[in-house]
C-alpha positions as protocol buffer text, in pm:
chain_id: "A"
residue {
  index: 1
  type: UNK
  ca { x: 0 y: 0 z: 0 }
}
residue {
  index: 2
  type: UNK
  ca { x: 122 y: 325 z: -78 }
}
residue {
  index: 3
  type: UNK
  ca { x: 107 y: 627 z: 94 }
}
residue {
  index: 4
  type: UNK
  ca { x: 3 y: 977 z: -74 }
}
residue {
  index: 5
  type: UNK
  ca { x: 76 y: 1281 z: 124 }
}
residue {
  index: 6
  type: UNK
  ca { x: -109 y: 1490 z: -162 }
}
residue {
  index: 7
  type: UNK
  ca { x: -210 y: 1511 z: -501 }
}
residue {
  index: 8
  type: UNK
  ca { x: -327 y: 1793 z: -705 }
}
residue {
  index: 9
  type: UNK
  ca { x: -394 y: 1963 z: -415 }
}
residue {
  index: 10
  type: UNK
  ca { x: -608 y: 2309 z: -450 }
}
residue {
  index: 11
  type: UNK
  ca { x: -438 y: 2555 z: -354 }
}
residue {
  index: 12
  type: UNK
  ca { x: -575 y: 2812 z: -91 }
}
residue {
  index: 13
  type: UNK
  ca { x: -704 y: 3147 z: -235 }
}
residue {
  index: 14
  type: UNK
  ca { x: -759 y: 3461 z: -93 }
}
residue {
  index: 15
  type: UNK
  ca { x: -1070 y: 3669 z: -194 }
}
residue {
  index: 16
  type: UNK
  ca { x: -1045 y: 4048 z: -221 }
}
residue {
  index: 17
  type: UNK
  ca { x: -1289 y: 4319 z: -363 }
}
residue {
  index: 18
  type: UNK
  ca { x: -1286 y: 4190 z: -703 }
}
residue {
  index: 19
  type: UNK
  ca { x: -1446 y: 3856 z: -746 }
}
residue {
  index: 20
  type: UNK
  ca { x: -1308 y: 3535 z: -798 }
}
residue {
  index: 21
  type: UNK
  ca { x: -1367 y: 3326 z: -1081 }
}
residue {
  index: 22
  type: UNK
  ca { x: -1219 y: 2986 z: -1139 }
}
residue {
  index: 23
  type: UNK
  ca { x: -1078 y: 2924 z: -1483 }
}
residue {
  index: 24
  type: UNK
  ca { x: -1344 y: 2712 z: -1634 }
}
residue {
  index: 25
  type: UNK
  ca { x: -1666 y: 2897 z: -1407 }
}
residue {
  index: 26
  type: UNK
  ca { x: -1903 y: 3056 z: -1700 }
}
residue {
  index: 27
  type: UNK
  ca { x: -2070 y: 3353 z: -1631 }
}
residue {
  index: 28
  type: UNK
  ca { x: -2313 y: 3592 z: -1870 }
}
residue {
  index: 29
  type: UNK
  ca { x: -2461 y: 3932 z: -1778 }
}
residue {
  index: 30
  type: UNK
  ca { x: -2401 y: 3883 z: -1397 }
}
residue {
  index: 31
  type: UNK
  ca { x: -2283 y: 4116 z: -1125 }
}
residue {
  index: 32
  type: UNK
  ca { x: -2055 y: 4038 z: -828 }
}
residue {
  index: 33
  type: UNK
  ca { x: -2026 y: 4189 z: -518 }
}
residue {
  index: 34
  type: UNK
  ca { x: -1728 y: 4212 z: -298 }
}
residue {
  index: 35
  type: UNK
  ca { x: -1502 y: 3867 z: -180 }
}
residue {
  index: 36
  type: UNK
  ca { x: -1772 y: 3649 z: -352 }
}
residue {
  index: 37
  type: UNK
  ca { x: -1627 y: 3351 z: -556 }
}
residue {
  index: 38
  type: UNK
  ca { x: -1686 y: 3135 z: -824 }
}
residue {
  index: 39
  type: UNK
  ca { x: -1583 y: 2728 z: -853 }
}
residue {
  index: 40
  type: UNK
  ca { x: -1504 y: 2540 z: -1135 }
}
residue {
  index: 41
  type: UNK
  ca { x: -1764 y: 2438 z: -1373 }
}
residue {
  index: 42
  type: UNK
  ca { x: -2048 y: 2624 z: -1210 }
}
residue {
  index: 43
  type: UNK
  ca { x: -2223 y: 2934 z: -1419 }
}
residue {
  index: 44
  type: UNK
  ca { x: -2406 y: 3205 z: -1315 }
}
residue {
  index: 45
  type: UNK
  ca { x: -2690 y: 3353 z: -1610 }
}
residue {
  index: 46
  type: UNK
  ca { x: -2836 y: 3716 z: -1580 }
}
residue {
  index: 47
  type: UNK
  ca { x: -2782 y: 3716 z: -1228 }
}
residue {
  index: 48
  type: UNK
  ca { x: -2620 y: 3889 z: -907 }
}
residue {
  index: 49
  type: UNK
  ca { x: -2413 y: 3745 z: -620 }
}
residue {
  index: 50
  type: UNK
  ca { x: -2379 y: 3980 z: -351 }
}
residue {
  index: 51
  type: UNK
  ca { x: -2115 y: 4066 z: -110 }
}
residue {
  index: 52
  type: UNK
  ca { x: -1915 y: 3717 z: 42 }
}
residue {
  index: 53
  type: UNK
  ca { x: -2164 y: 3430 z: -151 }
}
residue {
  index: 54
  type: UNK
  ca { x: -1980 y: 3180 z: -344 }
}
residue {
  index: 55
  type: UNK
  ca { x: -2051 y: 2912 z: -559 }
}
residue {
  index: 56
  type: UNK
  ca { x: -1887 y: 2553 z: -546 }
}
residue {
  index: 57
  type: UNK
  ca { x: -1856 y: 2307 z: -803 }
}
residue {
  index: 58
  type: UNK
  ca { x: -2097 y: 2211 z: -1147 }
}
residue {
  index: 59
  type: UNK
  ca { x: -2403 y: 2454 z: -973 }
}
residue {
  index: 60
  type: UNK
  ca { x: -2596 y: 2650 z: -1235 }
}
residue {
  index: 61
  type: UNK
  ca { x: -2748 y: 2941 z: -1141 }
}
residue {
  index: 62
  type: UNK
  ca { x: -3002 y: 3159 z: -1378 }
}
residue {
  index: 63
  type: UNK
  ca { x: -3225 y: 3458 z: -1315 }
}
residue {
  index: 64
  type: UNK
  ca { x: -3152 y: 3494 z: -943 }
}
residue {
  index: 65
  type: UNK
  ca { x: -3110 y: 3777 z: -698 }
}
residue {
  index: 66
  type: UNK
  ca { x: -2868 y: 3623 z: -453 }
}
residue {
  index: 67
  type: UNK
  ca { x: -2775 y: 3825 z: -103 }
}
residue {
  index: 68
  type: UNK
  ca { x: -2469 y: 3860 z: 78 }
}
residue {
  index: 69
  type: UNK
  ca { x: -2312 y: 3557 z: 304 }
}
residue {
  index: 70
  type: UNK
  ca { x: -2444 y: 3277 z: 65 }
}
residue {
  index: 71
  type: UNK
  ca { x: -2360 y: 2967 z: 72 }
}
residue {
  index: 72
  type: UNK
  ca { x: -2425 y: 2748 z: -215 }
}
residue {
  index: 73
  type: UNK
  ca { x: -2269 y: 2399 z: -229 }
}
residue {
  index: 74
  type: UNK
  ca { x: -2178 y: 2180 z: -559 }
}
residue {
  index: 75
  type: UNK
  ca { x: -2457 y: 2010 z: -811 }
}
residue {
  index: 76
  type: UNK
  ca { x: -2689 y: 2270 z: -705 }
}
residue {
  index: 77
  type: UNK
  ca { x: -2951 y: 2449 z: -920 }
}
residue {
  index: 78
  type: UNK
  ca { x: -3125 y: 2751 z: -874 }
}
residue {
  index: 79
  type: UNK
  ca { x: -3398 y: 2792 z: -1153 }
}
residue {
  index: 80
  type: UNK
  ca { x: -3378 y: 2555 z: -1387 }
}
residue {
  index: 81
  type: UNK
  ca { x: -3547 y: 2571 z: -1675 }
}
residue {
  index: 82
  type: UNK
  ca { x: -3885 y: 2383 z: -1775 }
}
residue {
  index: 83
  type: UNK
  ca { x: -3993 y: 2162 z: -2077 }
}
residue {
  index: 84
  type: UNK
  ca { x: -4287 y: 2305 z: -2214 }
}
residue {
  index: 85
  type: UNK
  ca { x: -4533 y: 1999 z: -2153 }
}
residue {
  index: 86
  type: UNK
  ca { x: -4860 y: 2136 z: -2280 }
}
residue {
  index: 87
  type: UNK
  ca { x: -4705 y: 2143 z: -2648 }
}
residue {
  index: 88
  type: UNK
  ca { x: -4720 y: 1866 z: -2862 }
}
residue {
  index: 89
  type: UNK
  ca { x: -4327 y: 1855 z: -2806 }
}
residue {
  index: 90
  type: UNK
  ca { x: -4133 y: 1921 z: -2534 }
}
residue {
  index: 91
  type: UNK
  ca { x: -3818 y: 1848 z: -2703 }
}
residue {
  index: 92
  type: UNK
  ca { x: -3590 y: 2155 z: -2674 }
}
residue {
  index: 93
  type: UNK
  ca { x: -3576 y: 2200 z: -3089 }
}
residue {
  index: 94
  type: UNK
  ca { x: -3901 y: 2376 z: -3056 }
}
residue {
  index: 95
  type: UNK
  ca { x: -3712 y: 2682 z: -2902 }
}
residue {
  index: 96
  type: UNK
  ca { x: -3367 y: 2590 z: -2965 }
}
residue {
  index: 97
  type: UNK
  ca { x: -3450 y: 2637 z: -3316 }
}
residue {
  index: 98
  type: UNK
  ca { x: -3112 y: 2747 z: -3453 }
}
residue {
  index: 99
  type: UNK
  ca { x: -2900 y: 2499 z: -3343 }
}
residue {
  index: 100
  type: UNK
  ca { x: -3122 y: 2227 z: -3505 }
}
residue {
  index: 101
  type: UNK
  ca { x: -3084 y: 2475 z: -3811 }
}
residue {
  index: 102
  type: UNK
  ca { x: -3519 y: 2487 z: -3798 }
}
residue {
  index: 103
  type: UNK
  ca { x: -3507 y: 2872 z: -3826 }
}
residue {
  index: 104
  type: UNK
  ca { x: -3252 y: 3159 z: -3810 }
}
residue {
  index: 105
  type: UNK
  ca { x: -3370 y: 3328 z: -3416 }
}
residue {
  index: 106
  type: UNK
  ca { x: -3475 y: 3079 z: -3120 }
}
residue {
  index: 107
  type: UNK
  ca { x: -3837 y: 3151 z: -2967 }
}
residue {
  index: 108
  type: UNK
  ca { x: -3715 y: 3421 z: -2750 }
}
residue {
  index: 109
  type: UNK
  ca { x: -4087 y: 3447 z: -2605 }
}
residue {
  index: 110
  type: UNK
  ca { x: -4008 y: 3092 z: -2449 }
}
residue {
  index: 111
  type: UNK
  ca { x: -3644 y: 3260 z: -2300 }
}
residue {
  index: 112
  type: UNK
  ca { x: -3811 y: 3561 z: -2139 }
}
residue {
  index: 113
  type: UNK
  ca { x: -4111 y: 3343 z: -1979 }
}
residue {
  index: 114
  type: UNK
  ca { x: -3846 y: 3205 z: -1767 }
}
residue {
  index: 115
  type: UNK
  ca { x: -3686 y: 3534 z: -1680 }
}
residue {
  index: 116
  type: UNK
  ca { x: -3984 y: 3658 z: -1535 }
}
residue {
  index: 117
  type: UNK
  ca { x: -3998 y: 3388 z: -1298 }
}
residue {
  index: 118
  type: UNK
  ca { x: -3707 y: 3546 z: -1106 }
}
residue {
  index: 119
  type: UNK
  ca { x: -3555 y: 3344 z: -767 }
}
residue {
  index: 120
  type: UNK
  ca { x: -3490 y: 3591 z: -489 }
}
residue {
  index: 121
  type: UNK
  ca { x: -3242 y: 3461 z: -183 }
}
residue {
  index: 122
  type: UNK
  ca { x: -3203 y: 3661 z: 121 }
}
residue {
  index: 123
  type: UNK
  ca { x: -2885 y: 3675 z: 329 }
}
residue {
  index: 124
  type: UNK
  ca { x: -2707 y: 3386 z: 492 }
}
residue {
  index: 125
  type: UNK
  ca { x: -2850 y: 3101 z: 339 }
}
residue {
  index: 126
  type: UNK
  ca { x: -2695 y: 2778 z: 347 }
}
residue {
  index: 127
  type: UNK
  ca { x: -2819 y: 2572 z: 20 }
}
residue {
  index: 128
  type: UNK
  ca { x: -2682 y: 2213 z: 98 }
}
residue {
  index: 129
  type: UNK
  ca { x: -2530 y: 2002 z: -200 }
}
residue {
  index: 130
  type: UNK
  ca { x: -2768 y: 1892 z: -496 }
}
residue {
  index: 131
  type: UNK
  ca { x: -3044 y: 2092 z: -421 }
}
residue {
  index: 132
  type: UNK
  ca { x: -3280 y: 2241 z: -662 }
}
residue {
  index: 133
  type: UNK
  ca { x: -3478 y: 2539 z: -616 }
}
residue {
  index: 134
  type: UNK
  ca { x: -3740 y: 2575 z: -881 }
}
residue {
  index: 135
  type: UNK
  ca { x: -3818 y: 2951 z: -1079 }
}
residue {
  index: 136
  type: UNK
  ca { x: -4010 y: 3228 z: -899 }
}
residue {
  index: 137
  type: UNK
  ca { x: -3942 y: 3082 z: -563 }
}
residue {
  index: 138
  type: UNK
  ca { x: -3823 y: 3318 z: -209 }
}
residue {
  index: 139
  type: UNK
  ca { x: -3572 y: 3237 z: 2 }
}
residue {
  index: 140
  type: UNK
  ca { x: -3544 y: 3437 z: 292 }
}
residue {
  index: 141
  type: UNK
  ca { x: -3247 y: 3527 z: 541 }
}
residue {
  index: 142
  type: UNK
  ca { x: -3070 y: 3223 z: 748 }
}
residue {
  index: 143
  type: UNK
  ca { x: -3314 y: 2949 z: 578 }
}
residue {
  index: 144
  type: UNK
  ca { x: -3078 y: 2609 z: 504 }
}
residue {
  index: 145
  type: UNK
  ca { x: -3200 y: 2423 z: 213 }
}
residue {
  index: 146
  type: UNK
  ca { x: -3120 y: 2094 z: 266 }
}
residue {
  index: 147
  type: UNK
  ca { x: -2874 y: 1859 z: 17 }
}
residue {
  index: 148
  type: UNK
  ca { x: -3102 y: 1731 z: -239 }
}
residue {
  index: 149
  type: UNK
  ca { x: -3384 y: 1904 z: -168 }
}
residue {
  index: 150
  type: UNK
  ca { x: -3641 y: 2009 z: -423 }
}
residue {
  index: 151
  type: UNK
  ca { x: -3818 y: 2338 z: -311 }
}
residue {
  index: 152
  type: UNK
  ca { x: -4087 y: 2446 z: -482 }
}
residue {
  index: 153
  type: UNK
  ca { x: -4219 y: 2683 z: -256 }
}
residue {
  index: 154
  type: UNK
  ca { x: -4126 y: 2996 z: -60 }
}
residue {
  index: 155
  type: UNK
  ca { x: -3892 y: 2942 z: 260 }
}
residue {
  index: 156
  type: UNK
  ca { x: -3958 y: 3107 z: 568 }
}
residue {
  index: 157
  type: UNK
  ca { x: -3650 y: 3363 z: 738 }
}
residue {
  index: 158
  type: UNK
  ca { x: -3444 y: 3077 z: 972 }
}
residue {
  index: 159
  type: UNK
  ca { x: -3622 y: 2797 z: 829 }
}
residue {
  index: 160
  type: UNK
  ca { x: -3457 y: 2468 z: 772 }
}
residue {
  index: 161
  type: UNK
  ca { x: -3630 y: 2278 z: 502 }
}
residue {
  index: 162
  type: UNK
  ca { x: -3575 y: 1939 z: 312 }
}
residue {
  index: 163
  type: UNK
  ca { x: -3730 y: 1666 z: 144 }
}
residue {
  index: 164
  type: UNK
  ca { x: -3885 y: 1649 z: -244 }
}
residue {
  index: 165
  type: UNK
  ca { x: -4091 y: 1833 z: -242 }
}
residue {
  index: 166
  type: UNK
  ca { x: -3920 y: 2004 z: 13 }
}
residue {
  index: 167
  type: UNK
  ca { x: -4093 y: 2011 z: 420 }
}
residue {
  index: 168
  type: UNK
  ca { x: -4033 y: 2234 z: 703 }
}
residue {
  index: 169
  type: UNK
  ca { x: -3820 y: 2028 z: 991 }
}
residue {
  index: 170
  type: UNK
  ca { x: -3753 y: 2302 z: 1192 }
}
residue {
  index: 171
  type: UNK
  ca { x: -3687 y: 2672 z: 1258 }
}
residue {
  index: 172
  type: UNK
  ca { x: -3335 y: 2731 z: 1347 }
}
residue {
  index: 173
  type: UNK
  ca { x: -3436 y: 3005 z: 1607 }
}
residue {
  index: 174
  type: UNK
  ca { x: -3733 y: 3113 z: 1788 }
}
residue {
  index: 175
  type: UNK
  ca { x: -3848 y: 3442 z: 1648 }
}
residue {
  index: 176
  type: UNK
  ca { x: -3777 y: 3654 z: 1923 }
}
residue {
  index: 177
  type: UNK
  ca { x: -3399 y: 3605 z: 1844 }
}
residue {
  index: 178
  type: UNK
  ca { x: -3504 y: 3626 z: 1463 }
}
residue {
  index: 179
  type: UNK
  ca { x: -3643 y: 3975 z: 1534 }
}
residue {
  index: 180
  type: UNK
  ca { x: -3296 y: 4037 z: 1699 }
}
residue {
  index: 181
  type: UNK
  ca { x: -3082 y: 3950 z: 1430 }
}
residue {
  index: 182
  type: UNK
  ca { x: -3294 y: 4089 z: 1206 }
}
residue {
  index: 183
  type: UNK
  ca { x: -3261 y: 4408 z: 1402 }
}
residue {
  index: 184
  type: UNK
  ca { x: -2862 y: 4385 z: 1411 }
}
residue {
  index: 185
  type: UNK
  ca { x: -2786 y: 4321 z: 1063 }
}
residue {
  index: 186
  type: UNK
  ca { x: -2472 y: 4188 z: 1077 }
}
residue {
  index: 187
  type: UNK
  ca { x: -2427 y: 4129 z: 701 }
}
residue {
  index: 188
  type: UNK
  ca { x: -2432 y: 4493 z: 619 }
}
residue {
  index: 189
  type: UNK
  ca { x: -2134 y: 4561 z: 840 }
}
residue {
  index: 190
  type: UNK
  ca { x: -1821 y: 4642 z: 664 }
}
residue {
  index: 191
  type: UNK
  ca { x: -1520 y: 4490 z: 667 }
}
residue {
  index: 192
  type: UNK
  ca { x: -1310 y: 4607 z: 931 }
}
residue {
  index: 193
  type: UNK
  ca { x: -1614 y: 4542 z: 1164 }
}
residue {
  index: 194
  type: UNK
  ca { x: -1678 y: 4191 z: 1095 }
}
residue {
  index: 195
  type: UNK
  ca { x: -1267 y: 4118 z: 1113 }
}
residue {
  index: 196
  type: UNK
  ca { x: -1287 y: 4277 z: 1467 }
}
residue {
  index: 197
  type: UNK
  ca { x: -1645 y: 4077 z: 1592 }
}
residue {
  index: 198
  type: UNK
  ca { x: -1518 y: 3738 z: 1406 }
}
residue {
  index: 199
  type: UNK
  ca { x: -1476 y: 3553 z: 1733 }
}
residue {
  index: 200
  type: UNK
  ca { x: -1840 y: 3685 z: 1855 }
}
residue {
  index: 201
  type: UNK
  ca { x: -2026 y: 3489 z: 1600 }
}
residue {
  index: 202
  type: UNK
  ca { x: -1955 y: 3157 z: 1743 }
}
residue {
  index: 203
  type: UNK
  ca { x: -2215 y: 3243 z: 2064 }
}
residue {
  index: 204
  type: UNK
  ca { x: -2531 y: 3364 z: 2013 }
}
residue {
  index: 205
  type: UNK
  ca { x: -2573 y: 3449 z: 2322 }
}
residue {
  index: 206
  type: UNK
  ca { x: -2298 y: 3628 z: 2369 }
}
residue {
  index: 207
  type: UNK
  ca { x: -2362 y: 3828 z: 2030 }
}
residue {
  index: 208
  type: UNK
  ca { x: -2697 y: 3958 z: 2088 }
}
residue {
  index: 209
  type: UNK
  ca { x: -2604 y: 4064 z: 2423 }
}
residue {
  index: 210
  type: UNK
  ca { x: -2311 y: 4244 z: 2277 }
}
residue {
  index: 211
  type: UNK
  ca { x: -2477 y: 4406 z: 1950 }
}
residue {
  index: 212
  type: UNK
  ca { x: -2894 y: 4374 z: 2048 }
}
residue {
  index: 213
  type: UNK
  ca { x: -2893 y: 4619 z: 2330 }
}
residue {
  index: 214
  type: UNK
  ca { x: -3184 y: 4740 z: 2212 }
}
residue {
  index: 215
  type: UNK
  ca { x: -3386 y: 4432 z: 2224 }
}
residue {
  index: 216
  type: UNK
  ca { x: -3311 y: 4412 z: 2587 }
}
residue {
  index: 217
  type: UNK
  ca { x: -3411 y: 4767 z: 2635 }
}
residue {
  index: 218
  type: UNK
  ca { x: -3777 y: 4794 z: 2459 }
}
residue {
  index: 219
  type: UNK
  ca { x: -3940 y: 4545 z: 2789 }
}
residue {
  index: 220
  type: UNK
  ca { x: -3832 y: 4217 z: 2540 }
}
residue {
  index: 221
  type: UNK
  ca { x: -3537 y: 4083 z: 2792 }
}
residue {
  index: 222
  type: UNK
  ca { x: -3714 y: 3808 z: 2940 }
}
residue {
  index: 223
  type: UNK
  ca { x: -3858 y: 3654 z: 2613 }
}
residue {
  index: 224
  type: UNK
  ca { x: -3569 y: 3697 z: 2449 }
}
residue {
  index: 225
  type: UNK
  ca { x: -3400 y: 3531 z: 2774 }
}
residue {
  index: 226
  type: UNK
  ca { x: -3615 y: 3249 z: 2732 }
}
residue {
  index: 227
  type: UNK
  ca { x: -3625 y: 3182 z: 2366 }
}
residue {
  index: 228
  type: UNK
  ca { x: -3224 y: 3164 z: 2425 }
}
residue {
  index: 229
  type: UNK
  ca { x: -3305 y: 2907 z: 2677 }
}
residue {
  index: 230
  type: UNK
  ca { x: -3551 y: 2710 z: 2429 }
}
residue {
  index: 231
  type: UNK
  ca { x: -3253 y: 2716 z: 2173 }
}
residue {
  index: 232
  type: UNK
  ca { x: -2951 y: 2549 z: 2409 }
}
residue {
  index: 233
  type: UNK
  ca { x: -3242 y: 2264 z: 2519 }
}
residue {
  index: 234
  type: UNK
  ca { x: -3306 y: 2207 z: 2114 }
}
residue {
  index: 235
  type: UNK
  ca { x: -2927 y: 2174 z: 2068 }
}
residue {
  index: 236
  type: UNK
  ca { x: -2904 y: 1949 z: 2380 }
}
residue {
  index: 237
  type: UNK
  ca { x: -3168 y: 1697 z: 2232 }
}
residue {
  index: 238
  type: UNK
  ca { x: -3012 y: 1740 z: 1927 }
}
residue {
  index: 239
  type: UNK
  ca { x: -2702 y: 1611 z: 2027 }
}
residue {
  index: 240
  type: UNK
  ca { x: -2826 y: 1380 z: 2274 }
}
residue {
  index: 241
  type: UNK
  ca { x: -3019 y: 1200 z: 1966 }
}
residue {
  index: 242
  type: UNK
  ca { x: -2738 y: 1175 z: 1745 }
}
residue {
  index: 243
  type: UNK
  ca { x: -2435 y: 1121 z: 1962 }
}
residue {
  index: 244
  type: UNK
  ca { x: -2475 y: 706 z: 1905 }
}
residue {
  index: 245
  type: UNK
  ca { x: -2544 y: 715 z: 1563 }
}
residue {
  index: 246
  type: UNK
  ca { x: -2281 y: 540 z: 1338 }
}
């Protein structure tokens, strides 16, 4: 047996104000905000990627209004396009006309039905690997998607959702502390600020008692005391059901 110590390894790259596009990403009429990123393979059509997303591997994006703090793993799609199945046909030739050599302009009608049918994704959403999020859908701020998930309709702020057709499982916080973060905004801090808070993000606790003050003051402290109490005995079961799985 032989030992490999590493092999093509990818090397580490750091992200700056200007996005970064691997050499074989494929992107068309898009905008990029700042330290975004784009893997290898994966293409982004007619749409925006705001400030820190990325995009792994093979995902192909199209039409979509994308937030800041995205997270979008490999194989995943984000409104696909549809087969028109109330024509006789649904083969693609019927709007793909040039490249079957059928007429000299596609059916651009067809094109601009699915631009209409625009996907919106908040902030800080976590879209696990192979999902598929269908045109026209919402996605609002801290929802997870989970891997392989079809969603076909809206998600919920801090909703975690999976399944095809995707289901609610769960929110990730109570709404109290939704209101707070909400409140907060964290994503629309700048740089320097979030390089200087880093280490806070790790506690929620301790962040919305450093940067919610005002939650605390308008008569809220003892909800939002107890909805922070809810959370740590969700976790606790949490890990209590999973700590003997193989």
């Amino acid at each position: 047996m032989q030992y490999i110590g590493m092999y093509n390894h990818e090397e580490s790259v750091t992200l700056g104000i200007w996005p970064t596009l691997a050499p074989n990403a494929s992107v068309r009429d898009s905008n990029f905000g700042r330290y975004t990123e784009v893997r290898d393979f994966a293409e982004l059509i007619e749409s925006s990627l705001d400030d820190y997303s990325y995009v792994m591997e093979r995902s192909s994006i199209a039409y979509s209004d994308i937030g800041k703090f995205v997270n979008i793993a490999s194989d995943v799609r984000i409104n696909p396009g549809n087969h028109p199945m109330e024509w006789v046909s649904q083969h693609h030739c019927l709007y793909r006309r040039v490249q079957y050599g059928f007429a000299e302009c596609d059916d651009e009608e067809f094109f601009s039905r699915r631009r209409q049918h625009q996907v919106h994704i908040g902030h800080d959403v976590w879209i696990g690997h192979g999902a598929t999020i269908m045109g026209g859908i919402s996605i609002g701020n801290g929802a997870v998607i989970g891997a392989g998930a079809v969603v076909t309709h809206d998600v919920a702020p801090y909703t975690i959702v999976a399944g095809v057709p995707e289901k609610e499982l769960r929110l990730r916080f109570p709404h109290n502390i939704q209101t707070a973060i909400e409140r907060i905004a964290w994503w629309d801090w700048d740089h320097e600020t979030l390089k200087k808070r880093m280490g806070d993000f790790h506690d929620i606790h301790k962040f919305l008692s450093l940067y919610g003050p005002e939650i605390r003051g308008d008569g809220n402290g003892e909800e939002l005391a107890a909805a922070l109490a809810a959370v740590e005995k969700k976790e606790k079961q949490y890990e209590d059901s999973t700590c003997c799985r193989s």
